[in-house]
LOGU-888338 format. One record per residue (C-alpha): residue in three letters; x, y, z. Coordinates in Angstrom, 2 decimals. Example, Ala and Ser with C-alpha at 12.3 -4.5 7.8 and 13.67 -1.06 7.14 Angstrom:
% LOGU-888338
REC   res         x         y         z
REC   Ala     12.30     -4.50      7.80
REC   Ser     13.67     -1.06      7.14
% end
This chain:
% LOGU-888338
REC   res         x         y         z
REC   Unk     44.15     35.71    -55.05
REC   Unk     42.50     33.07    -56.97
REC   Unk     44.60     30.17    -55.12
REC   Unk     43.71     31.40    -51.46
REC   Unk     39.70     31.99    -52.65
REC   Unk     40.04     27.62    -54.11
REC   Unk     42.06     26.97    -50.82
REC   Unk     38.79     28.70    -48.38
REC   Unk     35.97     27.25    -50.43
REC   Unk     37.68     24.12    -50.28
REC   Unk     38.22     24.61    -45.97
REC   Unk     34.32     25.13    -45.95
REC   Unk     33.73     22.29    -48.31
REC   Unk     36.22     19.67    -45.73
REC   Unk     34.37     20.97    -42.72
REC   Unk     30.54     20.72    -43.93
REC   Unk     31.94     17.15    -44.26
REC   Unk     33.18     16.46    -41.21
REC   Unk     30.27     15.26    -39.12
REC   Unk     29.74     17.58    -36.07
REC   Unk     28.34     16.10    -32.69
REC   Unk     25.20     15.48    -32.00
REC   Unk     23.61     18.24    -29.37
REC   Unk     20.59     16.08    -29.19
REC   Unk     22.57     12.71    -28.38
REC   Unk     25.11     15.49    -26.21
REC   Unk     21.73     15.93    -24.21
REC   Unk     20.69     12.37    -23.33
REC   Unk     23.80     11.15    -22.92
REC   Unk     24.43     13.84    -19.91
REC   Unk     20.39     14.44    -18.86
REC   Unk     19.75     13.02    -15.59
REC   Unk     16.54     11.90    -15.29
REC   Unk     14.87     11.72    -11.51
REC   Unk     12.50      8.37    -10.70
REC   Unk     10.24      9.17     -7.96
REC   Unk      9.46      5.80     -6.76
REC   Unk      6.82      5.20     -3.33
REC   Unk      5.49      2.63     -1.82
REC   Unk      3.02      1.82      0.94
REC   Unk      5.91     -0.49      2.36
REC   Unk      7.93      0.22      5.03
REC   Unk     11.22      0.74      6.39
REC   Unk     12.52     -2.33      7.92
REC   Unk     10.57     -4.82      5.48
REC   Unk     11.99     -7.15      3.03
REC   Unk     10.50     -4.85      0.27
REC   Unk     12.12     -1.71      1.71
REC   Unk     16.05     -3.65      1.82
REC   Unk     15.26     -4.63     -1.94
REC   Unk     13.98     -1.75     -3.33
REC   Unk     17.50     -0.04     -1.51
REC   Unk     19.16     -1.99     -3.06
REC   Unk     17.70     -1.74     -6.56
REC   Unk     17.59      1.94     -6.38
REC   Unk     21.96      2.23     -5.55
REC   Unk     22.10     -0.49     -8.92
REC   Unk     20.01      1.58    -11.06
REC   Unk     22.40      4.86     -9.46
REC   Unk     25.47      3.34    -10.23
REC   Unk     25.18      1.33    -13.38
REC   Unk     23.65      4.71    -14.78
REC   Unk     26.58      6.33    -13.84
REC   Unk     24.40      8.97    -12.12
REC   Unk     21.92      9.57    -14.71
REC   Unk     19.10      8.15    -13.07
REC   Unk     18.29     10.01     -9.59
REC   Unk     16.25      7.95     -7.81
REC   Unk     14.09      9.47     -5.10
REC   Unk     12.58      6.75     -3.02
REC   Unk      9.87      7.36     -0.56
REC   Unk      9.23      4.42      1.94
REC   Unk      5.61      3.81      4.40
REC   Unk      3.70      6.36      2.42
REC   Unk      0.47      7.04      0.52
REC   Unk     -2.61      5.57     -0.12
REC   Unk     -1.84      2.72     -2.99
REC   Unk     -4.81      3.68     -4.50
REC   Unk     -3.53      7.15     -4.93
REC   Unk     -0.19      5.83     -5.71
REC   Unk     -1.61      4.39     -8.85
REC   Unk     -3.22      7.38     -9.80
REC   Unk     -0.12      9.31     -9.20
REC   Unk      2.07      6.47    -11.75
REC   Unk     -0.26      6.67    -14.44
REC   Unk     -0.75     10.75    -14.80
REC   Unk      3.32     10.82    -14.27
REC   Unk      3.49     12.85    -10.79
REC   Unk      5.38      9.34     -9.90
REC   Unk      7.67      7.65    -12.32
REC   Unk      7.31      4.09    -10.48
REC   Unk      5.28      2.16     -7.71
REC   Unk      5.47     -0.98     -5.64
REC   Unk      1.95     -1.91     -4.91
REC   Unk     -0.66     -4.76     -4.67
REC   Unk     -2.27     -6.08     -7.53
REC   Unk     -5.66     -5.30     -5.74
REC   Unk     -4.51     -1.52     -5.51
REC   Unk     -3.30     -1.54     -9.45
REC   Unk     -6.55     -3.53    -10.41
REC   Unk     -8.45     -0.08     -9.45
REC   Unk     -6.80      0.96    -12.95
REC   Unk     -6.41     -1.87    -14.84
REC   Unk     -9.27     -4.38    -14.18
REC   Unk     -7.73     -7.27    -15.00
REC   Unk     -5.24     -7.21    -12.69
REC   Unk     -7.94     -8.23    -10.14
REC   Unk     -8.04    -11.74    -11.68
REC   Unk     -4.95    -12.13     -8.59
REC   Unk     -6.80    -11.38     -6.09
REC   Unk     -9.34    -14.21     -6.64
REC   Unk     -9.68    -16.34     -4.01
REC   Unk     -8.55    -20.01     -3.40
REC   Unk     -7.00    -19.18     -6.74
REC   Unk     -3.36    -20.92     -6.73
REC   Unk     -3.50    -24.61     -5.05
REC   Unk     -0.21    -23.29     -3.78
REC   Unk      2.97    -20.87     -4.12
REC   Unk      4.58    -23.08     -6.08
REC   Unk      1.81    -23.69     -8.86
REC   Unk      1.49    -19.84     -8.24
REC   Unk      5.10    -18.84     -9.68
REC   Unk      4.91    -21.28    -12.63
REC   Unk      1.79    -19.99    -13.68
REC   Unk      2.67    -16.51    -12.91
REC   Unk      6.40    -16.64    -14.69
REC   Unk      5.41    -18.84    -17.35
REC   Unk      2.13    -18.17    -18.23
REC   Unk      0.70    -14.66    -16.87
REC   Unk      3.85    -12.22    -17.35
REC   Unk      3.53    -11.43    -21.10
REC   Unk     -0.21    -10.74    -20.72
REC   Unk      0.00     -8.63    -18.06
REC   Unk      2.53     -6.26    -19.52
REC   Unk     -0.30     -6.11    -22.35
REC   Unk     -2.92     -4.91    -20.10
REC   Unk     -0.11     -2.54    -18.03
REC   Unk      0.76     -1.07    -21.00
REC   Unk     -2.44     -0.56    -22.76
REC   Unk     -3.26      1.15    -19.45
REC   Unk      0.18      3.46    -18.98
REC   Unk      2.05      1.62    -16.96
REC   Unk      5.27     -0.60    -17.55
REC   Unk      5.85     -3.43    -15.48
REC   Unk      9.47     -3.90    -14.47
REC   Unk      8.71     -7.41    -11.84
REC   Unk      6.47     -8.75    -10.24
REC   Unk      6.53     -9.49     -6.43
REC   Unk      4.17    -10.31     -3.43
REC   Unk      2.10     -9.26     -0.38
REC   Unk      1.96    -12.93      0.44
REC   Unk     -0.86    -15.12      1.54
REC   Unk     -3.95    -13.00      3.24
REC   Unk     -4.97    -14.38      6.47
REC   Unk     -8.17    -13.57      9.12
REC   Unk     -6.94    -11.74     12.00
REC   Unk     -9.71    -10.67     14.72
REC   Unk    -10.68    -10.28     17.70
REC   Unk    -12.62    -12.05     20.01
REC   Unk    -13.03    -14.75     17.66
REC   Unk    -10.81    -17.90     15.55
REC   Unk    -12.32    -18.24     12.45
REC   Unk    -12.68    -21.74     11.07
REC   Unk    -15.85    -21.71      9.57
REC   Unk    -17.66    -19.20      7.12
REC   Unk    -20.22    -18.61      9.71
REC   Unk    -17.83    -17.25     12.31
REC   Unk    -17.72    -13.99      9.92
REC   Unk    -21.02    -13.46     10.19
REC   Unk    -21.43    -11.63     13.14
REC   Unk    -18.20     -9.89     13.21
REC   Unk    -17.29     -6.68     10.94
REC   Unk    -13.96     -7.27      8.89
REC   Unk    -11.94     -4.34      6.97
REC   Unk    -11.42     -5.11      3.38
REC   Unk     -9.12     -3.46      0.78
REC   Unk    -10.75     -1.28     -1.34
REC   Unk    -11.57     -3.33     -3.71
REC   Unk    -14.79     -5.03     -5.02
REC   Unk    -13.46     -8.61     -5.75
REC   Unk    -12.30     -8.50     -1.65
REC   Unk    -15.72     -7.35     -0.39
REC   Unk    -17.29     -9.62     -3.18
REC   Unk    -15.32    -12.25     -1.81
REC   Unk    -16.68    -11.63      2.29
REC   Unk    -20.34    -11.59      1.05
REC   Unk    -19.56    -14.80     -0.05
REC   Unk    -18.91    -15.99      3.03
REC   Unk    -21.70    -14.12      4.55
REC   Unk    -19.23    -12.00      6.53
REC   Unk    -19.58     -8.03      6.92
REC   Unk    -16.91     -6.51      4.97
REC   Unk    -16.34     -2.76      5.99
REC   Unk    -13.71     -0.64      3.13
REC   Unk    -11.03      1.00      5.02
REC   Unk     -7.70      2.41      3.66
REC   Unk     -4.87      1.50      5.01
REC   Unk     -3.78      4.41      6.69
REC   Unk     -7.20      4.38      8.61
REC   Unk     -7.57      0.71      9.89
REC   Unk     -5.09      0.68     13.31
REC   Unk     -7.78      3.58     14.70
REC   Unk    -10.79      1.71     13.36
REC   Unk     -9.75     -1.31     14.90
REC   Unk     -8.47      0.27     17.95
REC   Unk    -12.11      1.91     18.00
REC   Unk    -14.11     -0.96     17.60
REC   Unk    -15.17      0.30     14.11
REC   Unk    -14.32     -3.25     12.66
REC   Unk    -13.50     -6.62     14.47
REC   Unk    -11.10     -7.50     12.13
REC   Unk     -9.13     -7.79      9.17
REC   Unk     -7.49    -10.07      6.72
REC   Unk     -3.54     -9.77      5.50
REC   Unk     -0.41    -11.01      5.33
REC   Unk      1.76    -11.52      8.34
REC   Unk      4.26     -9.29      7.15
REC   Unk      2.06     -6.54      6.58
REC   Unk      0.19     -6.75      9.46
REC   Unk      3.45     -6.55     11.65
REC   Unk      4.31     -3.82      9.18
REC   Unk      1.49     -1.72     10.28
REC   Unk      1.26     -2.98     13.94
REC   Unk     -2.18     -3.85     13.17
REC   Unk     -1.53     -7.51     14.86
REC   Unk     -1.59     -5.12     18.26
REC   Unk     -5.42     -5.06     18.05
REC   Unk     -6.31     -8.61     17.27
REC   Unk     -6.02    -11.70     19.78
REC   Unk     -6.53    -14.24     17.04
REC   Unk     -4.91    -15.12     13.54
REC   Unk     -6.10    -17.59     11.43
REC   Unk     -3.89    -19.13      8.71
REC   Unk     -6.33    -19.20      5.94
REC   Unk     -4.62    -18.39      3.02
REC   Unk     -7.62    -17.23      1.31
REC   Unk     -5.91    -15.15     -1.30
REC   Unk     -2.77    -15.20     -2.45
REC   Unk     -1.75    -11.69     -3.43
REC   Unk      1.11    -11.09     -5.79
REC   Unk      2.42     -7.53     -5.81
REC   Unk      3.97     -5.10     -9.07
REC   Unk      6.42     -2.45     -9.18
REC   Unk      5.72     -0.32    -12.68
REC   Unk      6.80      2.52    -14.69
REC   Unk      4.96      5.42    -16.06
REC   Unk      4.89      4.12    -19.31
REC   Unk      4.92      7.16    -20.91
REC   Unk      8.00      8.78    -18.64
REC   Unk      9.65      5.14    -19.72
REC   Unk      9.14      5.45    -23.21
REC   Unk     11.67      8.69    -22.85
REC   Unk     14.26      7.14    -21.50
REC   Unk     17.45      6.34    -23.78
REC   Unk     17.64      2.82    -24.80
REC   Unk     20.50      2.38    -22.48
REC   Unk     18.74      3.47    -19.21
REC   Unk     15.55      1.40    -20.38
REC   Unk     18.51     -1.72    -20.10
REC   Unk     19.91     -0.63    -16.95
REC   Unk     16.01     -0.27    -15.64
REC   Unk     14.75     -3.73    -16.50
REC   Unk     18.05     -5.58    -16.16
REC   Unk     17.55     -8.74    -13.69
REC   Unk     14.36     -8.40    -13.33
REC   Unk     13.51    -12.01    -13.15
REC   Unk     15.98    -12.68    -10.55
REC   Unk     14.68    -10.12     -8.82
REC   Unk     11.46    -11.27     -8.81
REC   Unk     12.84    -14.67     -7.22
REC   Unk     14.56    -12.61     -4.59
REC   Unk     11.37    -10.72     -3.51
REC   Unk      9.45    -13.52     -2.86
REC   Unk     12.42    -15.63     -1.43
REC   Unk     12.91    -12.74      1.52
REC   Unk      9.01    -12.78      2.38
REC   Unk      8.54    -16.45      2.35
REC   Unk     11.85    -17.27      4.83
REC   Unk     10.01    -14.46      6.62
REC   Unk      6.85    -15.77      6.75
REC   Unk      6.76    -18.59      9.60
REC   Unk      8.87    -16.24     12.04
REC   Unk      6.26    -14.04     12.11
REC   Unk      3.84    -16.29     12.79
REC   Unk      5.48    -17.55     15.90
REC   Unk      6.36    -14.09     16.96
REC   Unk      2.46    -13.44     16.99
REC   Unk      1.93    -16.25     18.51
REC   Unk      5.21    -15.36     21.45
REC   Unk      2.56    -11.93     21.67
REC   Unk      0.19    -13.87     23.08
REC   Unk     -1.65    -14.31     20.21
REC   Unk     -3.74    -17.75     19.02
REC   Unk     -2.40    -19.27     15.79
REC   Unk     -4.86    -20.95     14.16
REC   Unk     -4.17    -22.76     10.99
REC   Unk     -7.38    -24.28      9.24
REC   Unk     -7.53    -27.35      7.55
REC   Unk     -7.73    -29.13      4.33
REC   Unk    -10.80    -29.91      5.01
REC   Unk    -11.94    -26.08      6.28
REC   Unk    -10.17    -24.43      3.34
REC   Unk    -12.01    -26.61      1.07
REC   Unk    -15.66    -25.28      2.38
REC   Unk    -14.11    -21.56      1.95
REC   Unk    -13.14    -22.17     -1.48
REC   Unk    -16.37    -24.01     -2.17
REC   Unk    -18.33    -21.01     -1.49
REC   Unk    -16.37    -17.72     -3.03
REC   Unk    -16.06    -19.66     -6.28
REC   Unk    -18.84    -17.91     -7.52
REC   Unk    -16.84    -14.73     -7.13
REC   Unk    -14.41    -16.01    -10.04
REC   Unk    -17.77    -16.60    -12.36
REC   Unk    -18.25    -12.97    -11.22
REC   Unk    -15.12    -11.88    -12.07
REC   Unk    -15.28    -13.40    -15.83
REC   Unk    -19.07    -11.42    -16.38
REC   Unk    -17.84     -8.26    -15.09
REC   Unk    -14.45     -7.61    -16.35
REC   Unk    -14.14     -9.92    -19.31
REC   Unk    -12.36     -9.73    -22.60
REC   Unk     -8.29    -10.02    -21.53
REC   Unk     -9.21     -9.93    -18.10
REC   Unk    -11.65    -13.81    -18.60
REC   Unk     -8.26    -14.79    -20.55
REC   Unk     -6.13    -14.29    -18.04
REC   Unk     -8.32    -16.35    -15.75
REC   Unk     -8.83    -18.78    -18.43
REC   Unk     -4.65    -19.58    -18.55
REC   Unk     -4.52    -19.91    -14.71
REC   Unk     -7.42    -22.70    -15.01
REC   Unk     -6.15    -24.47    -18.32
REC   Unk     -2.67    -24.35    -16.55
REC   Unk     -3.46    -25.55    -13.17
% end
């Protein structure tokens, strides 16, 4: 009797031992976890085929753990953000203009005549910018997986070619909804008019505004180049673009999705902007095959543009300051 009560106490003694599995590890490593990732982009744009793409990667390599739900051509970005930072979306692809709504700071990119040109604007960007801007991201909810871009923001209008700051004056141009782009129109002595971008093809199709300013590739994006007969190649601001996490929905994640997420991001990056820059000048001769006037300005004319919004970076510096002066500070020490 004795013998068989050693032998049990001894079973129990073994198996309290033996380490058991752990339900909480059990639970990650089989949890799916659904990314609901929009964008104002849409189908048929170099950021739709890429973020495609990104989303069957981040499928795959998570061997089905990640659901990704991605909705294409919708939204406000303004409300996008908003959505990304209280977690009702677990990533976005939008403008810095639309993120700097949120985080300040980011509006230092939407400066104009900021970047002499795209190539001083990825060094300074990449090299320079990206570990400061996850800073301000984060300190503001949101992680930043890459960066990528709008492009270079032209005039498009009607009626009129703009080489001049004083051709703006008598014409009404939509702006993004954003004070640095409106700042940057008074400037100029121009008559910006806030529109969001769902609203601007009837505005302009109603004579509500006269114009606009963008990239090609949104503008065909939107069909907005159907109510303009003149594009001028300005490239007043050159606007970068994020896609970010929910930091907080992030944060979560096992370490091995967080891998999977950010993985190649910086070739990524390269492949974003490669896709709307090869873009870029077929666009412009398909406007111009529309019957539309191509105008590209000058040295000289650019010069006189960037002359008079520089008082908008000064502007910038006063009203946002602290990391947001610094970040403005690199791209001038580094330029």
């Amino acid at each position: 009797m004795l013998n068989r009560f050693l032998k049990a106490v001894l079973a129990v003694a073994l198996f309290c031992l033996i380490p058991l599995p752990s339900a909480t590890a059990d639970a990650q490593e089989g949890e799916v976890y659904t990314l609901k990732f929009q964008t104002v982009a849409p189908e048929r744009t170099p950021w739709a085929r890429q973020l495609k793409r990104i989303k069957k990667k981040w499928e795959k390599e998570s061997g089905g753990r990640i659901k990704v739900k991605l909705f294409l051509g919708r939204g406000n970005e303004k409300a996008l953000v908003r959505k990304c930072k209280s977690g009702e979306l677990q990533a976005v692809g939008v403008s810095t203009g639309a993120m700097a709504d949120e985080v300040p700071e980011m509006g230092v990119f939407e400066l104009p005549y900021l970047f002499k040109d795209l190539a001083e604007a990825d060094r300074i960007i990449d090299n320079h910018l990206t570990e400061i801007t996850e800073e301000v991201l984060e300190e503001n909810g949101f992680k930043l997986l890459m960066f990528s871009e709008n492009g270079n923001r032209n005039f498009a209008t009607k009626g009129k070619i703009i080489k001049t700051p004083e051709d703006l004056a008598t014409l009404k141009m939509r702006t993004q909804e954003n004070w640095i782009h409106e700042a940057t129109y008074t400037a100029l002595g121009g008559n910006p008019v806030r529109i969001s971008v769902a609203e601007v093809l009837t505005s302009l199709s109603t004579g509500q505004v006269d114009g606009f300013d963008n990239t090609p590739l949104f503008a065909f994006a939107t069909s907005w180049f159907s109510q303009i007969d003149s594009w001028t190649v300005s490239d007043h601001i050159y606007q970068p673009a994020v896609i970010t996490f929910n930091k907080a929905w992030f944060d979560k994640l096992p370490a091995d999705l967080q891998a999977i997420l950010l993985d190649g991001r910086v070739e990524e990056t390269k492949k974003g902007r490669d896709s709307i820059r090869k873009l870029t000048p077929k666009l412009l001769k398909s406007l111009e095959e529309k019957g539309i006037t191509v105008y590209r300005m000058t040295p000289a004319e650019k010069a006189v543009f960037a002359k008079k919004t520089k008082k908008v970076h000064a502007d910038f510096k006063k009203k946002v300051g602290g990391k947001g002066k610094k970040m403005l500070e690199i791209i001038e020490k580094n330029q």
